[in-house]
Wavefront OBJ file of the C-alpha trace (Angstrom):
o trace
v 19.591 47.114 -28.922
v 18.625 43.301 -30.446
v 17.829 40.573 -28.270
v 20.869 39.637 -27.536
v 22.245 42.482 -26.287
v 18.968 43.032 -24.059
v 20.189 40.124 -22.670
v 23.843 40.162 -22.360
v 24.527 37.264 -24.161
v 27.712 36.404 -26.196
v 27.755 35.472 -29.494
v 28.440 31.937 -28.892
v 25.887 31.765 -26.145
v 23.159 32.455 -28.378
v 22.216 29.290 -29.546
v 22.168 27.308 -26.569
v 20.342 29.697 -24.802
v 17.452 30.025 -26.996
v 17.210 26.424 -27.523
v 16.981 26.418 -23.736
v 13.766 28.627 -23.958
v 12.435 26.206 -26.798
v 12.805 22.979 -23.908
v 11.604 25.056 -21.092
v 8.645 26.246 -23.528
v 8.257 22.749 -24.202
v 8.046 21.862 -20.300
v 5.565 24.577 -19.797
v 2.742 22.761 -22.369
v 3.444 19.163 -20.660
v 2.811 20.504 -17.077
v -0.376 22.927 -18.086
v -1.618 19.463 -19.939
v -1.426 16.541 -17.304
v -4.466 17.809 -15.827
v -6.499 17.263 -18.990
v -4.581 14.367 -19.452
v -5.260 12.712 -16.162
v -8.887 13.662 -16.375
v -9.321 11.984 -19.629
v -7.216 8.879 -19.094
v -10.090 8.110 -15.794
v -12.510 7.785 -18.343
v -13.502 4.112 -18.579
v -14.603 4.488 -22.448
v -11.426 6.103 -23.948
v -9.226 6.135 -20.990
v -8.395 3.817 -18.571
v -11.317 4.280 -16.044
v -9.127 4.200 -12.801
v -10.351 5.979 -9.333
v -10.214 8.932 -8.385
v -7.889 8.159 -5.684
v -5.691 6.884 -7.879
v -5.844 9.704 -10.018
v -4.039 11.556 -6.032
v -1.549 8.565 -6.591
v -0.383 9.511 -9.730
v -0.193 13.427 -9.501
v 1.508 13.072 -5.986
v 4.110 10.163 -8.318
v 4.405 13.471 -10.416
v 5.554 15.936 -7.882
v 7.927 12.969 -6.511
v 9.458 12.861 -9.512
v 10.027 16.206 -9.878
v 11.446 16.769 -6.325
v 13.688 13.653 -7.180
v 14.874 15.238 -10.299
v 16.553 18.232 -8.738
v 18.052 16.058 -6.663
v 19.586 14.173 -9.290
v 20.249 17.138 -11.449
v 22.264 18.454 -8.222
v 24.574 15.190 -8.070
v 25.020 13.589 -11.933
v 27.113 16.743 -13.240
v 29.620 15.833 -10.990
v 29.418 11.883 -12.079
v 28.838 11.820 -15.884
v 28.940 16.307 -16.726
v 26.376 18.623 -17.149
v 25.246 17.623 -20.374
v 24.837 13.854 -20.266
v 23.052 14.454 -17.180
v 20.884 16.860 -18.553
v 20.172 14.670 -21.713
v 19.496 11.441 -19.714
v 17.630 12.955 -16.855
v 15.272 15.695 -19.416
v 14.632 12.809 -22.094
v 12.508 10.916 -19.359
v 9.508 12.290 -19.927
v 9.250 11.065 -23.852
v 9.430 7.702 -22.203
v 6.952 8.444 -19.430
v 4.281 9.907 -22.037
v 4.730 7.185 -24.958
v 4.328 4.839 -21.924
v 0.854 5.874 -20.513
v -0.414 6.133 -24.173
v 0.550 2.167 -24.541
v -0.973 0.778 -21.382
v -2.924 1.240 -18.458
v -1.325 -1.031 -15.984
v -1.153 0.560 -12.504
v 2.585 -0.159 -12.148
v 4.283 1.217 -15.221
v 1.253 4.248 -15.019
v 3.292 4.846 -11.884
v 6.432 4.752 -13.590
v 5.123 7.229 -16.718
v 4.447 9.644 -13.996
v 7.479 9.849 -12.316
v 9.356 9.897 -15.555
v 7.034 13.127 -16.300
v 7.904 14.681 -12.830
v 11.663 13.975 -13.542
v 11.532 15.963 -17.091
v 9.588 18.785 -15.235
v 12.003 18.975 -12.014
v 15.278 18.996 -14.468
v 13.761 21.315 -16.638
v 13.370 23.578 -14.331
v 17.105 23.050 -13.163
v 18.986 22.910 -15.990
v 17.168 25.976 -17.299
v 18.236 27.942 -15.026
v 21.313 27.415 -14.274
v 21.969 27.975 -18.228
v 20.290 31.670 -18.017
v 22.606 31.722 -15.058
v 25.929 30.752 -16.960
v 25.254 32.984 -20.166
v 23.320 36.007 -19.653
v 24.676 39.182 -18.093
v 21.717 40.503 -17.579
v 19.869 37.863 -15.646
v 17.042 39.780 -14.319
v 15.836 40.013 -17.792
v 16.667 36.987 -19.034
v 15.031 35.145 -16.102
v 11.511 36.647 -17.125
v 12.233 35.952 -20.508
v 12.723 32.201 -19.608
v 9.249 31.766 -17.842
v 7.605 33.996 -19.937
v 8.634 30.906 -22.583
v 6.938 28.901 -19.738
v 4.386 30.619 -19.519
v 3.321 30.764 -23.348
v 3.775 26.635 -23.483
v 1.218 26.544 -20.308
v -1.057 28.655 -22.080
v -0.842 26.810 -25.259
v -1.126 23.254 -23.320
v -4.803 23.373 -22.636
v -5.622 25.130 -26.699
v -3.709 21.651 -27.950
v -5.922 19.303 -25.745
v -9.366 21.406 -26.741
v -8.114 21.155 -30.516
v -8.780 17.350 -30.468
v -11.751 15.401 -28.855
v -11.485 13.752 -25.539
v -11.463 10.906 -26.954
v -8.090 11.481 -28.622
v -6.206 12.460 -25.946
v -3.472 10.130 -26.764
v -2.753 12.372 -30.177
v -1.799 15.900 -28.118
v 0.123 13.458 -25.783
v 2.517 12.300 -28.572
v 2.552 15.269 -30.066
v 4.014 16.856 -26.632
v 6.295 13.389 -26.507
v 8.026 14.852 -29.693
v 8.271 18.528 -28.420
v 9.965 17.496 -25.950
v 11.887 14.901 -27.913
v 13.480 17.701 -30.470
v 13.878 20.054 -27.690
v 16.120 17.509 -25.608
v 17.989 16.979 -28.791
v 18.816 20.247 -29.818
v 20.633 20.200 -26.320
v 22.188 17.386 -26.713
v 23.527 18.896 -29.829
v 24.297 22.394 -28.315
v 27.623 23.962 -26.900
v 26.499 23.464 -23.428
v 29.835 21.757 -22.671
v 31.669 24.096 -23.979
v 30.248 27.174 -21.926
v 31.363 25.588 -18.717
v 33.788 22.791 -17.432
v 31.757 19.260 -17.927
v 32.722 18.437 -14.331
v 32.515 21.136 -11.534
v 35.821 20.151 -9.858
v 35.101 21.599 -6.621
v 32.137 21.758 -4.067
v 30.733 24.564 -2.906
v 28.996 23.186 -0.015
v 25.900 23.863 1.708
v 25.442 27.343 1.501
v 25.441 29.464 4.574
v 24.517 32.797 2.792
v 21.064 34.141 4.562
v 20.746 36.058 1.443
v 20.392 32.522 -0.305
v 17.898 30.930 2.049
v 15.820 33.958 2.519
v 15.264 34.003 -1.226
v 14.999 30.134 -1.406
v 12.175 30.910 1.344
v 10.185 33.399 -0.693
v 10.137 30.983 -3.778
v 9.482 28.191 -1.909
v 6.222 30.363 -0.411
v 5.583 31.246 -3.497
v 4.832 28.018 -4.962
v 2.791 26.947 -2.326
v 0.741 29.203 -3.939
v 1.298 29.034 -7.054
v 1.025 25.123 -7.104
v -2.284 25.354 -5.387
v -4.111 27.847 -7.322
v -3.641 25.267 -10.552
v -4.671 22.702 -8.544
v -7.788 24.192 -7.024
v -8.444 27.418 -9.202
v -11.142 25.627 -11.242
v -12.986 23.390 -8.303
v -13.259 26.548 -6.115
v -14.925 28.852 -9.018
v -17.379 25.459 -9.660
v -18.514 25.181 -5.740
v -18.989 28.769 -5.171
v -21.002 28.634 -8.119
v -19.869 31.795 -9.864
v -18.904 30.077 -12.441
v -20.818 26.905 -14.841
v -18.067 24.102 -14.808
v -17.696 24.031 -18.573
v -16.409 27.928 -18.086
v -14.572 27.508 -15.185
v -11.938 25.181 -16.981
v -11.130 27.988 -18.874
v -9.825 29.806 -15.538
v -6.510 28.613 -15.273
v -5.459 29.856 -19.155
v -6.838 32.654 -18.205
v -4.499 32.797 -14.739
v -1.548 31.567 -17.060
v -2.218 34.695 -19.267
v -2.242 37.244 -16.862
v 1.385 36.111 -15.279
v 2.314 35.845 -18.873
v 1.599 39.451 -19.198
v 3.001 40.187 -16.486
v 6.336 38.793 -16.968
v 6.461 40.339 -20.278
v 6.103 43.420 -18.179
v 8.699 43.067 -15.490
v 11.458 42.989 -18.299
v 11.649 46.449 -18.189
v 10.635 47.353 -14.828
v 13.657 44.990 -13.433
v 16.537 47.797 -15.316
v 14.564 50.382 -13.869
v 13.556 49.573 -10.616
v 15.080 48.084 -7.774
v 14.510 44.565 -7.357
v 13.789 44.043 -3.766
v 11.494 47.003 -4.084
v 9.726 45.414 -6.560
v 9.666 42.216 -5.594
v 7.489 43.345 -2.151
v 5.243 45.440 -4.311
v 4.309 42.409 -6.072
v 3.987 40.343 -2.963
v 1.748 43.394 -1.775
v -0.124 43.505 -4.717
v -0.398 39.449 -4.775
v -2.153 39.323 -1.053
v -4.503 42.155 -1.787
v -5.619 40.653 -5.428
v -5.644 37.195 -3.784
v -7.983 38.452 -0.448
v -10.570 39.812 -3.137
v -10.567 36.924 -5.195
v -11.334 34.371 -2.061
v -14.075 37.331 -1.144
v -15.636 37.491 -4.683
v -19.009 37.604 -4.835
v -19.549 38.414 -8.492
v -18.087 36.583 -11.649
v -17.020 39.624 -13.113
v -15.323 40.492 -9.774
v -13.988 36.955 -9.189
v -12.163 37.282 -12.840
v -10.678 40.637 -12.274
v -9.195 39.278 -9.495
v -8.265 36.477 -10.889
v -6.638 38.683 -13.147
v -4.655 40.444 -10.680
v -3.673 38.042 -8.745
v -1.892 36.308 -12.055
v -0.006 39.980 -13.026
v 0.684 39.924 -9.072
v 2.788 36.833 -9.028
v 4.113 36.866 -12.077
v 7.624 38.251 -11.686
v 8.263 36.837 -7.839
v 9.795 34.149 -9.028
v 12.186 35.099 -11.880
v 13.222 38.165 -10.137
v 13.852 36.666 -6.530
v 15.616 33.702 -8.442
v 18.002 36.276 -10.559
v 18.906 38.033 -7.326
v 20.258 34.682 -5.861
v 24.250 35.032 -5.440
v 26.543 33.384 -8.873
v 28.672 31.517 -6.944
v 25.453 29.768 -5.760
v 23.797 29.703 -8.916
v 26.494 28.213 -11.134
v 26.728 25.639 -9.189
v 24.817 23.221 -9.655
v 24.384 21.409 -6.269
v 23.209 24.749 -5.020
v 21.216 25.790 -7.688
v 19.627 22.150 -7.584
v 19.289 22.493 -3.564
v 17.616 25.706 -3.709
v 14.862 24.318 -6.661
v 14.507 20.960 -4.678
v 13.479 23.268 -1.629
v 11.564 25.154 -3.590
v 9.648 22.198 -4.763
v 8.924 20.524 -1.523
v 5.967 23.527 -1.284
v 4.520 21.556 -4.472
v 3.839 18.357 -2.873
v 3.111 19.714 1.114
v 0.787 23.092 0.069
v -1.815 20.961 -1.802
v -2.510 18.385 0.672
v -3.157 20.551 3.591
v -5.086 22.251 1.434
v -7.185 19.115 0.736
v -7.169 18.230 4.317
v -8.667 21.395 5.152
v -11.351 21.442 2.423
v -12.269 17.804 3.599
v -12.560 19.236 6.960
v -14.495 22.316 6.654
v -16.763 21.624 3.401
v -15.422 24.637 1.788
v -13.171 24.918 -0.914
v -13.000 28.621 0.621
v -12.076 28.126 3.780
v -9.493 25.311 1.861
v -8.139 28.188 -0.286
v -8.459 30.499 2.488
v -5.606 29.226 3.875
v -3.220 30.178 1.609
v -2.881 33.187 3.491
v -0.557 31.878 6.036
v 2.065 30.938 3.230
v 1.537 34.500 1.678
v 1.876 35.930 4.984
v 5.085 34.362 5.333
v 6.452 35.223 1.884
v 5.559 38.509 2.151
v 7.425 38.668 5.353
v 10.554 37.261 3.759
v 10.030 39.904 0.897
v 10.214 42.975 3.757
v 13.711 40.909 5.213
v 15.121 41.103 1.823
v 14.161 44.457 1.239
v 15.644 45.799 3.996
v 19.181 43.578 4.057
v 19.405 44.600 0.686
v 18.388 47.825 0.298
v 18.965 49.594 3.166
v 22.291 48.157 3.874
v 25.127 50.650 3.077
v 27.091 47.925 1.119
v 28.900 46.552 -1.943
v 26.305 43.470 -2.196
v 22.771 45.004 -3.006
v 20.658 43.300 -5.870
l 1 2 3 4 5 6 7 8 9 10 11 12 13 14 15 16 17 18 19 20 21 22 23 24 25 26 27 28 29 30 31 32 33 34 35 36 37 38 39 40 41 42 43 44 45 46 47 48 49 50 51 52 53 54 55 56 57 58 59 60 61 62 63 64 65 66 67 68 69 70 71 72 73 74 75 76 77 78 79 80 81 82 83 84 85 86 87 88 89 90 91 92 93 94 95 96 97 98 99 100 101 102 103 104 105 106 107 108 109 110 111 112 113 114 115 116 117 118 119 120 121 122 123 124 125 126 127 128 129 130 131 132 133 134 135 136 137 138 139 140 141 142 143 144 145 146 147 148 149 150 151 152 153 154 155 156 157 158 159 160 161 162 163 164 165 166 167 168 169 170 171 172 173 174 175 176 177 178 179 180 181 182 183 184 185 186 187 188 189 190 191 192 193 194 195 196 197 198 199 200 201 202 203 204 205 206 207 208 209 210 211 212 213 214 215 216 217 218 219 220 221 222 223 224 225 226 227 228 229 230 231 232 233 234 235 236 237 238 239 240 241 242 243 244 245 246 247 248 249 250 251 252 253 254 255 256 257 258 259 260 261 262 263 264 265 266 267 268 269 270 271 272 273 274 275 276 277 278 279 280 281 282 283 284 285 286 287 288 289 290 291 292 293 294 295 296 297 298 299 300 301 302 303 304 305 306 307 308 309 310 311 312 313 314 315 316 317 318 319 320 321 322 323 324 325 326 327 328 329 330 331 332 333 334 335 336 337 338 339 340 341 342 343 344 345 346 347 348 349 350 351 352 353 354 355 356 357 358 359 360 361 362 363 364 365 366 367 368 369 370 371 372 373 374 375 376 377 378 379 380 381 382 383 384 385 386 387 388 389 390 391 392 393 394 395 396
C-alpha cells in the first residue's frame, strides 16, 4: 500500500493535499518561532527594545488574530469561494513578517502581529477542512497533517539557533518566503475543483452533541497545550531543575515527543477504536502531566516531559477526524468548531498568569491546568460511552 492509498486519496487529490501539508508544515515553523522572535526583537541593540508588557500586547494581538481568522475563514467562502479566501486570508502573514523586519513602530508592530495570527488561525482551517474533503481515511490523514506541524515546530527553533541573535531578521524572511511558496502552490492547486467554490447552502449552527462534545475536548485540550509552550521553559528555570540556557531547549524537546507520537497513532487509529483511544491518551496525559508538575529531579522532570508530549499527541487529530462530514465540510462549522477551539488559546494563559502573579509559583500557576484536564478527560469518558457503547449505526 503507497501513501496514497494509506490515505484514501484519489488520484487527483494528491497534489493539493500534499501541498496542503507543505503550508501547514510551513505554519508549524512560524508559530514554534515567534517566541524567539519576540524575545529578540525586545532587545534594544538589534531589536527594537520595547517592554515587556508590550511584548503581552503583541502575543495576545497574535492569538486575536488567529481567533479572527477562523472567523473569517468561516464567512469569505461563501462571499468570494474557498480558494480566494484561502489565498487572501493565508498570504497575511508574509505581510505581517516583512513588516516587523522594516520597522518598529508600535502601531503597524500591532498590525504584523495580527496579520501573523490570521495566517496561523486560517491555516489551521483551511487545512483541515482539505484533509476533510479528500481523504477517506481521515483518522490517518489527520495525524499525518500535524505530524507536518509538528516537524515545522521542531525545525522553527534549529532555524533561529542557526543564525545569531542578532540576525533574527534573516530566519524571519526566510519563513516570509516559506510561507510565500506554500500559499502559492495553493493558489495554483485544484482546490476549486474538489468542491463547489461557493457552498450554496447553510448548514446552520450545529445541534449535534457529538459535535460540541468533541469541540469541548479540543478546546480543553489547547488550554493545555497553548500553555505548556507558553510556560514550559519559565517553570523548568524557577524550579531550578534546569540552567536557563538548557531549559530553552524544552519545548523542541516537547514538540518531539508529540511528533513521535503522532507518527505513532497512524497505525493505532485502523486498529483501535478511537474513543478508546482517545481516553487512554487523556489518561495517560493527566498522569504524565501530575509527575511532571511533581518533579523533583531533571532527569525525572524530562521523562515526564516526555510523556506528557507522546500523551497529547494524537487528542487532537483523532477527536477532530471523529467530528461528523456534514459538519466538517462545511466550512462555517468546521471554522466554528476551530474558532471555539481557539478561544482556550487566549483565556488558558492569562489565568494562568494571574495565578502565578498571585501565588509566586509558576507551580501552583501550572498546577492549575488540572481543572481543564479534568474537564477534558471528562468529555473523553462522555464520548466514549455515546459512542461506544451505544448499539448504533453512528460509532467513530
Amino acid at each position: 500500500m503507497n501513501f496514497s492509498e494509506l490515505l484514501g486519496v484519489k488520484p487527483e487529490d494528491r497534489q493539493l493535499l500534499f501541498r496542503t501539508y507543505f503550508l501547514y508544515f510551513c505554519s508549524g515553523v512560524m508559530a514554534n518561532s515567534m517566541g524567539s522572535i519576540l524575545k529578540d526583537m525586545r532587545n534594544p541593540t538589534y531589536g527594537y527594545g520595547f517592554s515587556a508588557s508590550f511584548q503581552g500586547v503583541l502575543s495576545s494581538a497574535m492569538q486575536f488574530g488567529g481567533l479572527a481568522a477562523n472567523i473569517l475563514s468561516g464567512l469569505l467562502p461563501f462571499i468570494i469561494g474557498r480558494k480566494r479566501s484561502t489565498v487572501i486570508l493565508a498570504i497575511a502573514p508574509v505581510f505581517g513578517l516583512i513588516t516587523l523586519i522594516l520597522t518598529g513602530n508600535p502601531a503597524l508592530l500591532l498590525m504584523s502581529f495580527i496579520c501573523v495570527g490570521i495566517g496561523k488561525g486560517v491555516n489551521s482551517n483551511i487545512t483541515n477542512i482539505v484533509v476533510n474533503h479528500t481523504a477517506r481515511n481521515r483518522a490517518v490523514a489527520q495525524n499525518f497533517l500535524h505530524s507536518f506541524f509538528s516537524i515545522g515546530a521542531v525545525t522553527g527553533p534549529i532555524l533561529m539557533a542557526v543564525f545569531m541573535q542578532s540576525k533574527w531578521r534573516i530566519p524571519t524572511l526566510i519563513i516570509a518566503t516559506g510561507i510565500f511558496v506554500a500559499v502559492t502552490l495553493i493558489g495554483l492547486s485544484s482546490m476549486s475543483k474538489t468542491k463547489e467554490v461557493r457552498e450554496k447552502e447553510s448548514i446552520g449552527l450545529p445541534k449535534s452533541f457529538k459535535y460540541w462534545y468533541n469541540t469541548g475536548i479540543m478546546f480543553f485540550y489547547l488550554c493545555e497545550e497553548a500553555c505548556l509552550l507558553t510556560y514550559t521553559v519559565s517553570y523548568f528555570t524557577y524550579t531550578g531543575l534546569f540552567s536557563d540556557s538548557t531549559s530553552n531547549y524544552l519545548a523542541s524537546v516537547l514538540w518531539i515527543a508529540i511528533l513521535i507520537g503522532r507518527l505513532s497513532c497512524i497505525p493505532l487509529v485502523n486498529r483501535v477504536k478511537k474513543p478508546y483511544l482517545i481516553a487512554f491518551l487523556g489518561l495517560s496525559f493527566i498522569v504524565s502531566f501530575i509527575f511532571m508538575v511533581n518533579a523533583d529531579s531533571p532527569a525525572g522532570a524530562l521523562i515526564a516531559l516526555f510523556c506528557v508530549g507522546l500523551s497529547m499527541s494524537g487528542i487532537y487529530p483523532t477527536t477532530m477526524s471523529t467530528q461528523e462530514d456534514k459538519y466538517m465540510k462545511s466550512s462555517f462549522c468546521s471554522g466554528l468548531c476551530i474558532g471555539v477551539c481557539t478561544a482556550a488559546t487566549i483565556i488558558m494563559p492569562v489565568i494562568i498568569g494571574n495565578v502565578t502573579n498571585a501565588t509566586g509559583s509558576y507551580r501552583s500557576g501550572l498546577k492549575t491546568l488540572l481543572v481543564p484536564l479534568s474537564c477534558m478527560f471528562a468529555l473523553m469518558l462522555v464520548k466514549l460511552y455515546m459512542e461506544c457503547l451505544r448499539k448504533d449505526k453512528t460509532r467513530s
